[in-house]
Biotite code that builds the C-alpha atoms (Angstrom):
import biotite.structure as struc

atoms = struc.array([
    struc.Atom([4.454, -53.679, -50.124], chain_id="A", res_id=1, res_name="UNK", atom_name="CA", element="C"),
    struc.Atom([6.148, -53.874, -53.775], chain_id="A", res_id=2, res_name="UNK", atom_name="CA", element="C"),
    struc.Atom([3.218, -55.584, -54.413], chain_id="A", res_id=3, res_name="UNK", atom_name="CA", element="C"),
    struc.Atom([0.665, -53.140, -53.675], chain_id="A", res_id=4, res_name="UNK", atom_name="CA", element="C"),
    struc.Atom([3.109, -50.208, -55.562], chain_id="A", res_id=5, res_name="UNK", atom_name="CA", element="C"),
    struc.Atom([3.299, -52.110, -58.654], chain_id="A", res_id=6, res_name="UNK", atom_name="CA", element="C"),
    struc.Atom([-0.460, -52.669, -59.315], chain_id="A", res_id=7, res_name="UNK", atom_name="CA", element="C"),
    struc.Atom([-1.149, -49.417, -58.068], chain_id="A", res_id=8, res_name="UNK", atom_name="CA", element="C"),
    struc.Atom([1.188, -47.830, -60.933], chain_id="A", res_id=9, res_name="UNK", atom_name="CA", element="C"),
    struc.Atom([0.208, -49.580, -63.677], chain_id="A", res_id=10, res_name="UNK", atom_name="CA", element="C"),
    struc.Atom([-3.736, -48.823, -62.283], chain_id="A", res_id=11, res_name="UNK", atom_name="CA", element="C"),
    struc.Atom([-3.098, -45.270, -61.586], chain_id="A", res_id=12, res_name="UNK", atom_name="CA", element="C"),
    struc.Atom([-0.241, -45.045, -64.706], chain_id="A", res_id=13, res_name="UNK", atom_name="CA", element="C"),
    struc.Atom([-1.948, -41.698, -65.802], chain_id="A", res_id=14, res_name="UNK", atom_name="CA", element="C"),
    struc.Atom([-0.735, -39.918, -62.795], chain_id="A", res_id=15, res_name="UNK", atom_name="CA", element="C"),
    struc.Atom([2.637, -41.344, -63.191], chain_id="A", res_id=16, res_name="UNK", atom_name="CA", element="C"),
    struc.Atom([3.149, -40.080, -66.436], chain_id="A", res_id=17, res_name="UNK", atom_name="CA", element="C"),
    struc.Atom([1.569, -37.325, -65.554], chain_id="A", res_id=18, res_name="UNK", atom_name="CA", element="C"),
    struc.Atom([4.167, -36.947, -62.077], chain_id="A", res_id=19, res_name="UNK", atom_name="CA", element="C"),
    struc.Atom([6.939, -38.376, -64.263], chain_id="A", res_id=20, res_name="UNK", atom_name="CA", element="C"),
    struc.Atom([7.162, -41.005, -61.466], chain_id="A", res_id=21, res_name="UNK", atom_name="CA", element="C"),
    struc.Atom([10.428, -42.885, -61.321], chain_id="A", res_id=22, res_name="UNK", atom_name="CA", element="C"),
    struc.Atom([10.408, -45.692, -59.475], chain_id="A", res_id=23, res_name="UNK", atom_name="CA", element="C"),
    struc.Atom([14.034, -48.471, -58.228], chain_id="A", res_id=24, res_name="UNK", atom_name="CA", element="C"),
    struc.Atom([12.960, -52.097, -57.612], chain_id="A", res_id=25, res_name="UNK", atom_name="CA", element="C"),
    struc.Atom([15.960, -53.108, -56.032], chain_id="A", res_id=26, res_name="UNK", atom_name="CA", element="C"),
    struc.Atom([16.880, -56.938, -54.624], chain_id="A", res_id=27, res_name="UNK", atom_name="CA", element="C"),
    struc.Atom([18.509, -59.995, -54.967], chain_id="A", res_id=28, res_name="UNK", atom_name="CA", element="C"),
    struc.Atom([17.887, -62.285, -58.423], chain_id="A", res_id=29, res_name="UNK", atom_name="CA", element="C"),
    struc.Atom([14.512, -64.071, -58.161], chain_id="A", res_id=30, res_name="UNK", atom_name="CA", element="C"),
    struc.Atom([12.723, -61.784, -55.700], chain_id="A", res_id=31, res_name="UNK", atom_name="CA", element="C"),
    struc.Atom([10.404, -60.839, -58.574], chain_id="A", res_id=32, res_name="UNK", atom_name="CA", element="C"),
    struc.Atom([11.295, -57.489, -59.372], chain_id="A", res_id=33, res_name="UNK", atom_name="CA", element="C"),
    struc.Atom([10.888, -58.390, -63.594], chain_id="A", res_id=34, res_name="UNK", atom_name="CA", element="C"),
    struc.Atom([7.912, -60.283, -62.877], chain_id="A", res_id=35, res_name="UNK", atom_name="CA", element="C"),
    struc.Atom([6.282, -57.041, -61.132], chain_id="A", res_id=36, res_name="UNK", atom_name="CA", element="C"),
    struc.Atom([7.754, -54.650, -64.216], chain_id="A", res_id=37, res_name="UNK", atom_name="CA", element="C"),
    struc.Atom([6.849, -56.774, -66.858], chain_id="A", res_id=38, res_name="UNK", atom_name="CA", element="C"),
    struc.Atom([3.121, -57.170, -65.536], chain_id="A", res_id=39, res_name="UNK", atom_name="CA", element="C"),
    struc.Atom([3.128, -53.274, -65.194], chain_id="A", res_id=40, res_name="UNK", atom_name="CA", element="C"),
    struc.Atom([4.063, -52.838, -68.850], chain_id="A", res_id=41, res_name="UNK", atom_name="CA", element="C"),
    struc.Atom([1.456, -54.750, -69.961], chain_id="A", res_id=42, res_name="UNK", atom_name="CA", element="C"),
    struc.Atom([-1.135, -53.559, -68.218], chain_id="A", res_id=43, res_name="UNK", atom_name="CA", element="C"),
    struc.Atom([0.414, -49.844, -69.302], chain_id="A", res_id=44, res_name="UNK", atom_name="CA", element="C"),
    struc.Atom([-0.109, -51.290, -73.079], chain_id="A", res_id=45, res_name="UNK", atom_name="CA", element="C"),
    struc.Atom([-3.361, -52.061, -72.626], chain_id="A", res_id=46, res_name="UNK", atom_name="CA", element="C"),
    struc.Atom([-4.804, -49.083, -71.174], chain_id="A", res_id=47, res_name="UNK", atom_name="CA", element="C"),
    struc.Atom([-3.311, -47.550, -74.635], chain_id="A", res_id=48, res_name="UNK", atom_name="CA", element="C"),
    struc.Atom([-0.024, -45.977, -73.790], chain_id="A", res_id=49, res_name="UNK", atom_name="CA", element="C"),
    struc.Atom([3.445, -46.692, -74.861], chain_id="A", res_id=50, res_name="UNK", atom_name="CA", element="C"),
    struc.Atom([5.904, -49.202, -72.593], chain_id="A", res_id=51, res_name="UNK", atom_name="CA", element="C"),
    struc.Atom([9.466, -51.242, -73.315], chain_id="A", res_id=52, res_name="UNK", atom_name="CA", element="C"),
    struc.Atom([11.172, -53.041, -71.289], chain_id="A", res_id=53, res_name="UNK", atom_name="CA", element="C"),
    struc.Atom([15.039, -53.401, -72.055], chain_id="A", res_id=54, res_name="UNK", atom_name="CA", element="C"),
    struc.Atom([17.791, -54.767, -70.242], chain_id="A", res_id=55, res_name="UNK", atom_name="CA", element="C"),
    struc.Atom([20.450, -52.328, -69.032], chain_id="A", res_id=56, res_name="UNK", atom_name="CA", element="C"),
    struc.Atom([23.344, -54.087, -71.550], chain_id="A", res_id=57, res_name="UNK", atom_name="CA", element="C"),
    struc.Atom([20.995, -54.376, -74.370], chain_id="A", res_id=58, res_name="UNK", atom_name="CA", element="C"),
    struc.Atom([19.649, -50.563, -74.447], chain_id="A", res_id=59, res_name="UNK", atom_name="CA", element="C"),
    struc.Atom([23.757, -49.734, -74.407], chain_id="A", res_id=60, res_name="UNK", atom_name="CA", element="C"),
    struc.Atom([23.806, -51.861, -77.145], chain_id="A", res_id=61, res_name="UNK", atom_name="CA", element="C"),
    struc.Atom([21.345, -50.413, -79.250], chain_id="A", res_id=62, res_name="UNK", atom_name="CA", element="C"),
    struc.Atom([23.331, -46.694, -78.734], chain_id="A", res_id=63, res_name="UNK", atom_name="CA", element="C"),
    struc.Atom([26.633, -48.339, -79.656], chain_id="A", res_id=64, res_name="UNK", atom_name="CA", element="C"),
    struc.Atom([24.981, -49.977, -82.761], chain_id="A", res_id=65, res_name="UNK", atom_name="CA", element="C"),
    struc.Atom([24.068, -46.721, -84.632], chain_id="A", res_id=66, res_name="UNK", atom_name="CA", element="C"),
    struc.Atom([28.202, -45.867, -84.067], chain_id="A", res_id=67, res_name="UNK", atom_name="CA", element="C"),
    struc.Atom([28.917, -48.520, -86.955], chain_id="A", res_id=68, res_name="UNK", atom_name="CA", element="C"),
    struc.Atom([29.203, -46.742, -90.270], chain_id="A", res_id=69, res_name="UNK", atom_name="CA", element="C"),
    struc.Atom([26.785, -48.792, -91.866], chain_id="A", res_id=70, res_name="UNK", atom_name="CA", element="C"),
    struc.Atom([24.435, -48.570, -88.744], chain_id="A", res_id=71, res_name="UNK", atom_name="CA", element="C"),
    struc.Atom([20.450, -48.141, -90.034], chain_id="A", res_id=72, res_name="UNK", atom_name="CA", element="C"),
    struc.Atom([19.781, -46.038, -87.424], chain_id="A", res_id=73, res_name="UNK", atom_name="CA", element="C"),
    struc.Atom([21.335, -43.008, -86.063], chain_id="A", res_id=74, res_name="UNK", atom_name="CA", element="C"),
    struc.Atom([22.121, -42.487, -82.767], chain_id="A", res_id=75, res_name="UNK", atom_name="CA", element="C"),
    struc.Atom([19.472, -39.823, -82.023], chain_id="A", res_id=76, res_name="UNK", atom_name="CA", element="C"),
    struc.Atom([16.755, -41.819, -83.376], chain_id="A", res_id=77, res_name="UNK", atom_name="CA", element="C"),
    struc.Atom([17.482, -44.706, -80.952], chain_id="A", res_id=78, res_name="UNK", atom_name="CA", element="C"),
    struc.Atom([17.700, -41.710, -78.118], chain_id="A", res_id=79, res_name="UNK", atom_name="CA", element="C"),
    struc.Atom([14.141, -40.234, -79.492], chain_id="A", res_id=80, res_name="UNK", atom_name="CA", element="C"),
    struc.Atom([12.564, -43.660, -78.538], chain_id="A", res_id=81, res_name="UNK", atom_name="CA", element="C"),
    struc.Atom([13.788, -44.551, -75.663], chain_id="A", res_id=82, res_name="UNK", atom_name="CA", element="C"),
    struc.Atom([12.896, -40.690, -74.401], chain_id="A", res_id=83, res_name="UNK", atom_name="CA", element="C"),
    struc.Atom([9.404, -40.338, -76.159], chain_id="A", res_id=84, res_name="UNK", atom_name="CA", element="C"),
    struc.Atom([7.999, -44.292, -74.507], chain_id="A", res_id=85, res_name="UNK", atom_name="CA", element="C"),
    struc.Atom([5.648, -43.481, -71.859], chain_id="A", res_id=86, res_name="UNK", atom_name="CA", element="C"),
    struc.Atom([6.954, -45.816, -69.465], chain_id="A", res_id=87, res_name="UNK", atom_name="CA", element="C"),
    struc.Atom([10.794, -47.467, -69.660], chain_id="A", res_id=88, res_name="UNK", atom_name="CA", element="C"),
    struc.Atom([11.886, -49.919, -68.154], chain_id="A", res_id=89, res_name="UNK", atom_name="CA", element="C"),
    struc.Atom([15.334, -51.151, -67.684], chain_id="A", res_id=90, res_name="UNK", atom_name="CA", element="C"),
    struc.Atom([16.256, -54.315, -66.275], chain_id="A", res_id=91, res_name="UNK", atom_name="CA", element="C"),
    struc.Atom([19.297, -55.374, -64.975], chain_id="A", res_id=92, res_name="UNK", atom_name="CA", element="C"),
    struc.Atom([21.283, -52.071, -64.300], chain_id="A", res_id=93, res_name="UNK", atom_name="CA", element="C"),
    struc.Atom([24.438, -52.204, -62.757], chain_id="A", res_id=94, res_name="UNK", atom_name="CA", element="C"),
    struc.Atom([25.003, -55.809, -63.881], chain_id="A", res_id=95, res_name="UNK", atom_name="CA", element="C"),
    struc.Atom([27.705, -54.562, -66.614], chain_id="A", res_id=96, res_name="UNK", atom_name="CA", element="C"),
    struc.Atom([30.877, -53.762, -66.428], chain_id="A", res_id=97, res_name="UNK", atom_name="CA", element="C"),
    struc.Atom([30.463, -50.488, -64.785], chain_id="A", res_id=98, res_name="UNK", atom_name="CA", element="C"),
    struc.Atom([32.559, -48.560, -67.400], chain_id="A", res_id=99, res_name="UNK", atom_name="CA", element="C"),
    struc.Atom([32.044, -44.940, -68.438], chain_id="A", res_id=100, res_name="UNK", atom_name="CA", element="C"),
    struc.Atom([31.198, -45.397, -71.567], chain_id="A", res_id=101, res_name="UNK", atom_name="CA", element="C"),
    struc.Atom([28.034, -47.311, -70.227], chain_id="A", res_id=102, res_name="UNK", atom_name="CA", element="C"),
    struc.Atom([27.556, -44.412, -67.458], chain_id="A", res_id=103, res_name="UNK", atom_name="CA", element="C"),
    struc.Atom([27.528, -42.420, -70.053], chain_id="A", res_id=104, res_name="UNK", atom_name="CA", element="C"),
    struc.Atom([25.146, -43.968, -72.344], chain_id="A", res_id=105, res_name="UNK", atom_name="CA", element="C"),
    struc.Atom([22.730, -44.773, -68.973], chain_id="A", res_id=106, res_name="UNK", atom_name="CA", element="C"),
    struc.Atom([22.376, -41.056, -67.915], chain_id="A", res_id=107, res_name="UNK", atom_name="CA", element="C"),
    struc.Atom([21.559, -39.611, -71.142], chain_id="A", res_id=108, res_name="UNK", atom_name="CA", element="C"),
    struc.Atom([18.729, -41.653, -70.970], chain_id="A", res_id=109, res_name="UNK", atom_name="CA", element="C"),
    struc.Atom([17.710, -41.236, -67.549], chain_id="A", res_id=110, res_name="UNK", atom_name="CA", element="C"),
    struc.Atom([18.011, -37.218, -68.028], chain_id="A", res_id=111, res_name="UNK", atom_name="CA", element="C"),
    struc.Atom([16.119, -36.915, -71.280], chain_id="A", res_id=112, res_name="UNK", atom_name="CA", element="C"),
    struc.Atom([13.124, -38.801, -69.468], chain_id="A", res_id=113, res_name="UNK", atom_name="CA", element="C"),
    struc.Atom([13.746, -36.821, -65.957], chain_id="A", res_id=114, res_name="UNK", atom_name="CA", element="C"),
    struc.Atom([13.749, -33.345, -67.889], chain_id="A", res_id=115, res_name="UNK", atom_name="CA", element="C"),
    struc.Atom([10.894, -34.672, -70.074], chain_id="A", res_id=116, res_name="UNK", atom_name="CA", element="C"),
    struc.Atom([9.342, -35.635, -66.731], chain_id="A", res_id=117, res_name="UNK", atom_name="CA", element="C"),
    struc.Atom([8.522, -39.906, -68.501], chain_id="A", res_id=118, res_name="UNK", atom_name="CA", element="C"),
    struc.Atom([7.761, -42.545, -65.796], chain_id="A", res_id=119, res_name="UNK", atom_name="CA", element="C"),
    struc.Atom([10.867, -45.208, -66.004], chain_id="A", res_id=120, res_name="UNK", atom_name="CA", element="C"),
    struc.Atom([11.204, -47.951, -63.789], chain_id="A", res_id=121, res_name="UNK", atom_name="CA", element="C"),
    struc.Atom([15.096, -49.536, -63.305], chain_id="A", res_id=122, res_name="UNK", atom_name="CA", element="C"),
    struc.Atom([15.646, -52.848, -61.351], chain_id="A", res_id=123, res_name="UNK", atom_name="CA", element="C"),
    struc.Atom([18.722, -53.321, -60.059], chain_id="A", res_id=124, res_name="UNK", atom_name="CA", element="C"),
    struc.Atom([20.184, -56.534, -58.117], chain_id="A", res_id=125, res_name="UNK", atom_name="CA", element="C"),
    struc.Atom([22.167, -53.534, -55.733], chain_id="A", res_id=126, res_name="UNK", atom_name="CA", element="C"),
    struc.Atom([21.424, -51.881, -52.989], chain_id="A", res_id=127, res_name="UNK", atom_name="CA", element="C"),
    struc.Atom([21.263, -48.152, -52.716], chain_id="A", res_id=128, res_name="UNK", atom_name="CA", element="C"),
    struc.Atom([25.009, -47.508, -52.603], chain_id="A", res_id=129, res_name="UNK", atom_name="CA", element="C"),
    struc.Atom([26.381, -50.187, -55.204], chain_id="A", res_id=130, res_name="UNK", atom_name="CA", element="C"),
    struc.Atom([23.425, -48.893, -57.502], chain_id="A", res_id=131, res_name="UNK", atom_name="CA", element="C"),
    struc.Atom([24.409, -44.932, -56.824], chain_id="A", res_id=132, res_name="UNK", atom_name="CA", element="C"),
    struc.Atom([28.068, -46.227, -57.216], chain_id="A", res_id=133, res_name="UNK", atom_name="CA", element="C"),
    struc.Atom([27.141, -47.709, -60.542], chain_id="A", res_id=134, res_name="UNK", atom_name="CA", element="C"),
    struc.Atom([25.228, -45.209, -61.783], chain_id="A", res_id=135, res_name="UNK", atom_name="CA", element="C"),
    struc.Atom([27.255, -42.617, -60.558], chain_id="A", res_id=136, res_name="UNK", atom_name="CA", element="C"),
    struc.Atom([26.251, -39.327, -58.571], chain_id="A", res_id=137, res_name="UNK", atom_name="CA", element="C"),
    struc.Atom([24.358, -37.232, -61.520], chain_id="A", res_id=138, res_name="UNK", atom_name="CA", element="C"),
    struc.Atom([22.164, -40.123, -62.248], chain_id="A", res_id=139, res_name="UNK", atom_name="CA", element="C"),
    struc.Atom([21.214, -41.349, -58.911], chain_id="A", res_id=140, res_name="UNK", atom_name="CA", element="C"),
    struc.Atom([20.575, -37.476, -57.631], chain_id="A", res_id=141, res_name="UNK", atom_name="CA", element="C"),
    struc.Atom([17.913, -37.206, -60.646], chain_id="A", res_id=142, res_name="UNK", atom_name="CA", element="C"),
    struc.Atom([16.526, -40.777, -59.826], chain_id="A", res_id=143, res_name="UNK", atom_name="CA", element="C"),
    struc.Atom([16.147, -39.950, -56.357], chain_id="A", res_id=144, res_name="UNK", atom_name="CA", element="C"),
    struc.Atom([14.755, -36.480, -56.947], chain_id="A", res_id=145, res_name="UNK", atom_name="CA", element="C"),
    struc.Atom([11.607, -38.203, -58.910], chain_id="A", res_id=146, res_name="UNK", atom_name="CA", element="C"),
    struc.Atom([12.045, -41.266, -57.068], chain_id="A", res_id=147, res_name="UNK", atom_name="CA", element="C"),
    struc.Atom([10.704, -44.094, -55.085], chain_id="A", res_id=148, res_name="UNK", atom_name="CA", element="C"),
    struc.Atom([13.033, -46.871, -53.860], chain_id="A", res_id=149, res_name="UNK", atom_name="CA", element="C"),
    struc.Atom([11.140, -50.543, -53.452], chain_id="A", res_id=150, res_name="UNK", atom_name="CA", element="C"),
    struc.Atom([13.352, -53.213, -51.339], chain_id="A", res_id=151, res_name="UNK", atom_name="CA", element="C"),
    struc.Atom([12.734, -56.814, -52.610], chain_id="A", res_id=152, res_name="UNK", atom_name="CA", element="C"),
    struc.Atom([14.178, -57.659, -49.437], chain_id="A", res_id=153, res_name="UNK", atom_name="CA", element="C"),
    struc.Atom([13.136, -61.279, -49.541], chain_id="A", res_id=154, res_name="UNK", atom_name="CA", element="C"),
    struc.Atom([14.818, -64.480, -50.670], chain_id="A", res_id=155, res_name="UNK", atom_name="CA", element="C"),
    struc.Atom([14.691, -65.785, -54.311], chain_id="A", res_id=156, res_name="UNK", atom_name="CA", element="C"),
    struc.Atom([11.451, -67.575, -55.321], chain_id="A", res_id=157, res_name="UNK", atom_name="CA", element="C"),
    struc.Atom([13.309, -69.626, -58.052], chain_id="A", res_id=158, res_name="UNK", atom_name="CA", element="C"),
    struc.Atom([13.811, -73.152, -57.672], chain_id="A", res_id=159, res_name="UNK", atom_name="CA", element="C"),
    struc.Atom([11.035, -73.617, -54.990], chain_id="A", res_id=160, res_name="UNK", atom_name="CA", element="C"),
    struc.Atom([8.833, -76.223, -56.790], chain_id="A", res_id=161, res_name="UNK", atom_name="CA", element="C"),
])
């Protein structure tokens, strides 16, 4: 179950990083795929190591930001983070607009942490071909290589007071 995965990741994180374990939570909106990553980040921050969680537009963001002249950071600075956090995770991929720039952006990051072999964790509201499509082929291929898919194949637990 995603259930079981999750807590055994962030209790067995050590081997993850160690593995460079990527891992997909894919399923519909409310199925509790942040809920799940956000609990394993915190755990992951207690036992002492690194974690950030960042939504998919919002980590484009912060690479576009360092293109402004008066930008305080510089593009490889923002890259060095995001590749030297033991665990990443991103939230909400494939919920932009899907252009290349953002492909672009998206598997720079993904590589650096695949050839670095760093845990990540992505969540995705698409299934395996709308997130490869998204993605696109490079990306996916790495994800999958290091890889574990997790189906929230359930219906959304919001609004069921």
């Amino acid at each position: 179950s995603c259930l079981r995965y999750a807590v055994g990741f962030a209790a067995d994180f050590d081997q993850h990083f160690a593995d460079g374990t990527t891992a997909v939570f894919s399923g519909l909106p409310g199925t509790g795929k942040s809920h799940l990553a956000t609990a394993i980040c915190q755990s992951v921050i207690k036992s002492g190591a690194t974690a950030m969680y960042a939504n998919a537009l919002d980590l484009i963001r912060m690479v576009r930001s360092t293109w402004r002249r008066d930008a305080e950071t510089t593009e490889s600075q923002v890259m060095a983070t995001l590749a030297d956090v033991d665990l990443l995770v991103i939230d909400e991929v494939g919920a932009q607009y899907g252009t290349e720039g953002e492909q672009v952006i998206l598997f720079d990051v993904i590589n650096r942490r695949y050839q670095e072999q760093r845990p990540m964790i992505l969540l995705t509201n698409h299934g395996k071909e709308g997130f490869k499509q998204y993605l696109g082929d490079r990306a996916f291929d790495r994800l999958r290589e290091a890889g574990k898919w997790l189906a929230f194949d359930w219906p959304s637990y919001r609004g069921r007071a």
